[in-house]
N, C-alpha and C positions, 0 to 999 in steps of 0.2 A: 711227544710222549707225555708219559702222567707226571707232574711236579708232586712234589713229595712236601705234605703242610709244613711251615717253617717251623711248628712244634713240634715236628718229629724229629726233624734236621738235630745232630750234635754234632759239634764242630770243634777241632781244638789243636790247640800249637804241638807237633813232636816235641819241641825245643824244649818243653815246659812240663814241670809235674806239680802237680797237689796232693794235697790229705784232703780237699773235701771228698770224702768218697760215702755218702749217708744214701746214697741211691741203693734201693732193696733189689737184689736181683731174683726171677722166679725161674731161672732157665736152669737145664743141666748143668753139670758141674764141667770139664771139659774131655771130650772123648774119643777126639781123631786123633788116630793113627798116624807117624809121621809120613808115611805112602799114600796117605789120602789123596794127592794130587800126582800119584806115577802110575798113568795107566797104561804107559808106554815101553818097552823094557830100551829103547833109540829113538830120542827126539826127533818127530819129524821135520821138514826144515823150514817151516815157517816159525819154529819154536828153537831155530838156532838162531843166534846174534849174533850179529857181524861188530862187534865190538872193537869200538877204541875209549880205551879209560873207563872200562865198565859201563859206552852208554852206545845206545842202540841207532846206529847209523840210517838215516832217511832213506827211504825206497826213490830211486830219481824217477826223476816227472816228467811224464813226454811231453814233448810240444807241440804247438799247431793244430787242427783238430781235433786231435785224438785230446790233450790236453782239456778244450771246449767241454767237449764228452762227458770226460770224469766229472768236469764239474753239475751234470745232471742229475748226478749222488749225493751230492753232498747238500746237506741240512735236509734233510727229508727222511721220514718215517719209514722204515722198510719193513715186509712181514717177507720169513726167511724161508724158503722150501729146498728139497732137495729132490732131485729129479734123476729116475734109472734111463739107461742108456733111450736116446730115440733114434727111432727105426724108419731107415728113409729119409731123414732129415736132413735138407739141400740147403747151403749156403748162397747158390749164386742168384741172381737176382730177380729171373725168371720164377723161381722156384719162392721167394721172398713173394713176389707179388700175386704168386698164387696161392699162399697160404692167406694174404690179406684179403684177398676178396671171399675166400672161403671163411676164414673165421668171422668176414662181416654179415656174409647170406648168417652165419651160423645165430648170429646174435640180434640181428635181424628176426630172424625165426623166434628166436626166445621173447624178445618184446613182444612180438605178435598175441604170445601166447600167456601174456601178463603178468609176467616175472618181471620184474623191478619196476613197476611200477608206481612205486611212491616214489617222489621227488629227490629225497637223498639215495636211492638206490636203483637209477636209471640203468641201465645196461649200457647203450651205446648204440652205435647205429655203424660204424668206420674204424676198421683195424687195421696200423700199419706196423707191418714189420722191416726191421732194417740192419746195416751193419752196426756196429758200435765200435770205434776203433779207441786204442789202446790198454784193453783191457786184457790181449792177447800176452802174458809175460815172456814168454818163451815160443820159438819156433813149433812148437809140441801142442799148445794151447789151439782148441778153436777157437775163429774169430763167435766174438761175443755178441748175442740180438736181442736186439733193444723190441720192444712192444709197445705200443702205444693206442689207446682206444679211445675214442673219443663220439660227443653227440652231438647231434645243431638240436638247438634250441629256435622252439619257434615263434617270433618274436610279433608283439601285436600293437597296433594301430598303423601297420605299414611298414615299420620300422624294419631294418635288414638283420637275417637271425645270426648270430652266434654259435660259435663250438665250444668246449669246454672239456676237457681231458677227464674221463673217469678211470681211465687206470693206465699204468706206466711202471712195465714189465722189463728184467734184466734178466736173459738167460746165457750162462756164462761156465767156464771153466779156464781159472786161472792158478798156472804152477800143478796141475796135476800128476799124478804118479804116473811117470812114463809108460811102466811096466803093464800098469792098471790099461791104459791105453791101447798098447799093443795086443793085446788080449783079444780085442773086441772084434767083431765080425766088421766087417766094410761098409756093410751098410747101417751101422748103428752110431749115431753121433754123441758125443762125449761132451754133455753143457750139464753136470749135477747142481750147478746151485739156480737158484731163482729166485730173483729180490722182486716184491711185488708191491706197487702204493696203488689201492684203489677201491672201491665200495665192496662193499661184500659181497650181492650180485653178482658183481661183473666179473669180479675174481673167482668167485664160483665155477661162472658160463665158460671162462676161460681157460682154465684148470681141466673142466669137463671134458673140451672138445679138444686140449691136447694128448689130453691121454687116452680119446680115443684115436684122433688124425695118428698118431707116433706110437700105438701100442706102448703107453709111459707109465709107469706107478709115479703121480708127484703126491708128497708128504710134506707137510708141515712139520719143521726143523724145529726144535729146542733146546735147549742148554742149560745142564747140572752144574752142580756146582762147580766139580771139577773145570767142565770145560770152562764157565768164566774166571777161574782164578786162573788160566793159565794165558790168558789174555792181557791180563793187567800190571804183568811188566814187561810184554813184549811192545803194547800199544804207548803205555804209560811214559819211555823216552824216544820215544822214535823220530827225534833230533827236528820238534815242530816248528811250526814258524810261532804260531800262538800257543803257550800253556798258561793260561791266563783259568781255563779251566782248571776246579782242582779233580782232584782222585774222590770217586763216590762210592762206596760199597752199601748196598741196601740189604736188609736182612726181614726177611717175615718172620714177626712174633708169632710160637705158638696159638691154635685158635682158644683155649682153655685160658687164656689170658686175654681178661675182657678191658677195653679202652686204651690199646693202642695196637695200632695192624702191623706199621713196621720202623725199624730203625733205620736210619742212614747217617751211614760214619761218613764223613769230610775231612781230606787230607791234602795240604799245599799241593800241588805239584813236585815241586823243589823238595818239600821234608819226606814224600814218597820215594820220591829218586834217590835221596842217599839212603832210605834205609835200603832199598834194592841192591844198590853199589855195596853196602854192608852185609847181604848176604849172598852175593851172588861171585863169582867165580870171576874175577875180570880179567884171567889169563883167557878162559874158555869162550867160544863163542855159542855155548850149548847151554839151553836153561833145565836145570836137575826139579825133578819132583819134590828132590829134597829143601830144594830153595825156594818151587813155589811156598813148601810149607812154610818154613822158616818167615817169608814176606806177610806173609796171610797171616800166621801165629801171634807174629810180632806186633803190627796192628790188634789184633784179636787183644791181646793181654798188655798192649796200652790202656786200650778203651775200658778192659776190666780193672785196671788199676784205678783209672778216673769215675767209674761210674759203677765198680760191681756188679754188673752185667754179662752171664757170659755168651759173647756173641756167637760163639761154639754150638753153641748147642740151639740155634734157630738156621734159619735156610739160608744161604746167599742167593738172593733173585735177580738180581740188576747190579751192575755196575757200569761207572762213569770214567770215561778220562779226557784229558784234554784232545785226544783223534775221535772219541767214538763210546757211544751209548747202548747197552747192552743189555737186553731180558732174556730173562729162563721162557718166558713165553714164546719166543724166536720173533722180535723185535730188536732192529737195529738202527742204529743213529750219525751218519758218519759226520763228523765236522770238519774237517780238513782233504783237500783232494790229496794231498801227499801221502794218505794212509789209504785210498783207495787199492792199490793192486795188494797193500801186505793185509787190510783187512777182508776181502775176496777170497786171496791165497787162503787163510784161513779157515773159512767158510768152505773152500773147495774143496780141500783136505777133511774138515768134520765130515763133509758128506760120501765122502769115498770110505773114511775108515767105520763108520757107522754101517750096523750090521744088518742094512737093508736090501741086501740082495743087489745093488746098483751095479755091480763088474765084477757078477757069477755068471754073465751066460755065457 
């Protein structure tokens, strides 16, 4: 994803304060409401913590294959969708291998017809789809399928041609609402989210002929502010093996503010977590609105103490933590496979409670 100029970058110890503060700020004065971040009246339960000592216990890791798997997420770019029920949609492997050679005639046809045709934007030529195991969390989940499209390249003086992945699709539901589930008609399958890495073509053609093959509406996923701040003390200790990342909160300046686009705060790992343990409920294993605020504020009115700044009053667009990278744009980043199934669960839940019509029919 995009690195952020090291002039923009401010970075600075919790432990520590200053009086230099001669930084002129041109932003609002500050104006959230302390409910800014309660849009919920009952946490749902990816946004409870299983807490010991105020810190958020590791999701366990499957092993074996399934293990393998997860690790196909991690460090890699994702763009985020979410997808209404599909109709017809067969698991077993008969049914897999015929949706592959269908979406390959499909994309096949689309070259033909001179769509991706410049070099960074091939289509592809070969679709397979397949199981994905361990992404399933619960008995309740469907198994999760994997995508994969790919091209030969045709290779000259003799020489023997190559393939090369153009896109590499996860259609999934993980930790779903039961209820939401039972709802549904038999023959409608229940996978809302869809993590996608691949040209914009090919993810077009792909998109196209699934919603028409599965009568689907898929959407392109985003994230307000709200929902990223409510990520970032859930991800933020989730008992990793590396936090060697620190905490990143990026902020879009106003456009009326000419010569700089955005700010990014930088925060230990370590001096993030306590102030978290400091506002947050270590008896509870439930995180309050009221706490997202308090975390958020608190940061907010350090930075303004050190720089007169107030970060209030500009956008929260991105943030970092040591599991996972995160934009309002619905880009995601995962770094650790141990946050694979809680950052999913997540993702699976925005896209059920989002008021896309996904599990009204």
């Amino acid at each position: 994803m995009d690195v952020t100029p090291q002039s923009q970058v401010v970075r600075f110890d919790t432990s520590q304060s200053s009086t230099n503060t001669s930084t002129r700020s041109h932003a609002k004065p500050p104006s959230w409401p302390i409910r800014r971040y309660t849009p919920y009246s009952k946490t749902p339960r990816s946004r409870k913590l299983n807490t010991r000592m105020g810190r958020i216990e590791r999701t366990p890791v499957v092993g074996g294959d399934s293990e393998t798997d997860l690790k196909k997420l991690v460090n890699k770019t994702w763009h985020v969708y979410q997808v209404t029920p599909l109709a017809d949609f067969k698991h077993d492997a008969a049914s897999l291998r015929k949706y592959s050679k269908h979406l390959s005639a499909f994309l096949q046809a689309e070259s033909q017809k001179g769509i991706g045709v410049d070099v960074e934007n091939i289509v592809g030529d070969r679709a397979v789809f397949s199981l994905m195991q361990g992404l399933a969390s619960s008995p309740d989940d469907s198994e999760a399928v994997e995508l994969v499209v790919k091209v030969k390249s045709q290779a000259n003086g003799g020489a023997a041609s190559s393939t090369r992945e153009t896109l590499h699709a996860i259609l999934c539901s993980v930790g779903a609402d039961i209820n939401r589930k039972e709802t549904l008609h038999d023959s409608l399958a229940m996978l809302p989210v869809l993590i996608m890495k691949g040209t914009v073509a090919v993810s077009s053609c792909v998109i196209k002929w699934l919603e028409s093959q599965f009568d689907c509406h898929i959407k392109r996923m985003t994230f307000n502010q709200m929902k990223l701040a409510w990520i970032i003390p859930i991800w933020a200790g989730a008992g990793l093996e590396d936090v060697s990342k620190p905490i990143e909160l990026q902020y879009t300046v106003p456009k009326d503010i000419e010569g700089l686009n955005t700010i990014t705060l930088t925060v230990e790992h370590k001096d993030a977590q306590t102030l978290w343990e400091s506002v947050h409920d270590g008896s509870s294993n439930e995180v309050s609105g009221e706490e997202i605020a308090a975390f958020i504020k608190s940061l907010e009115a350090h930075f303004f103490y050190h720089f007169k700044i107030h970060l209030e009053g500009m956008s929260l667009t991105r943030i970092g933590t040591p599991l996972a990278f995160m934009g309002c744009e619905g880009r995601i980043k995962i770094f650790q496979g141990s946050g694979v199934i809680q950052i999913l669960q997540y993702l699976t839940e925005l896209a059920t409670e989002d008021k896309f019509g996904l599990y009204t029919h």
